[in-house]
N, C-alpha and C positions, 0 to 999 in steps of 0.2 A: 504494500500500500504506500503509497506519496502522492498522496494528494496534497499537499504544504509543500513539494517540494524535496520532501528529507523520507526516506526510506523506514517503514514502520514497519517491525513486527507484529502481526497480529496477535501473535500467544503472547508474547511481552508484554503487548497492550492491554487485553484482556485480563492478564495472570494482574499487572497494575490494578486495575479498574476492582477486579473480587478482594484484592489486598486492601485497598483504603475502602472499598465497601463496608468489609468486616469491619475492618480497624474502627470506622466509622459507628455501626453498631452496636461494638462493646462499649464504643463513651457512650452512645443513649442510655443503655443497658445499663451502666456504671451509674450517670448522672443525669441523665432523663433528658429533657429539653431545653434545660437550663442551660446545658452546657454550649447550646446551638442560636441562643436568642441575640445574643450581641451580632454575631455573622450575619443574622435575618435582617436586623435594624439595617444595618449597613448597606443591606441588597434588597431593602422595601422600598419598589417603587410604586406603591400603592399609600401608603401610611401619608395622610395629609389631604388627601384627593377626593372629591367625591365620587363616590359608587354605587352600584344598584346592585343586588342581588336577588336574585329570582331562587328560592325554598319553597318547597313543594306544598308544603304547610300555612303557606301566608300571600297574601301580594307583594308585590316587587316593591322592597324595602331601599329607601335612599338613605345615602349617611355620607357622613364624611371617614373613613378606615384610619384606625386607629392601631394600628398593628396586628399581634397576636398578645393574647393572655400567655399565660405556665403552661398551660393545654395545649396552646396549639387551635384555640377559637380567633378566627378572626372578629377584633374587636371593629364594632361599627358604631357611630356616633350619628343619633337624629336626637333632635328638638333637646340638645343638653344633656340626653343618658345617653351613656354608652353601654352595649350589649354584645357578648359575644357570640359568635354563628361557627359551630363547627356539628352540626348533626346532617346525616344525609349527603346527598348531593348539591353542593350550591355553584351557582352559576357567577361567575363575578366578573361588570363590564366597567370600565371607566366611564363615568357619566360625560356624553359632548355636548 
């Protein structure tokens, strides 16, 4: 494979990608989600924006995303509460 240009092992790559998979799963496993929230803030390009989310349960809820809880709920912010949404399938668009 080189597609970049640079000649890739396949099995190298692969044998990589199940190494830091696992690796990755004993810190959950070690220390839950806590350990992963900093890295999220950092790469949430959601957190500040308004959104809609479509739950099977309810009508299409607006808020402004306010990250995730401990959980792993995405926190949504309407009329001054915020509420986490992590049950089911949810849909999440960027409000235009």
């Amino acid at each position: 494979m080189s597609q970049a240009g640079v000649k890739i092992d396949r099995n190298v790559l692969a044998g990589t990608i199940v190494e830091n998979l696992i690796n990755t799963l004993d810190l959950f496993n070690e220390h839950g989600l806590e350990s992963f929230t900093r890295e999220w803030r950092r790469h949430d390009l959601v957190s500040g924006h308004v959104v809609e989310l479509q739950h099977e349960h309810e009508p299409v809820i607006s808020g402004v995303a306010r990250g995730i809880d401990a959980h792993g709920a995405l926190l949504v912010e309407r009329d001054g509460v915020t509420r986490g949404y992590h049950v089911g399938e949810v849909s999440l668009r960027l409000a235009q």
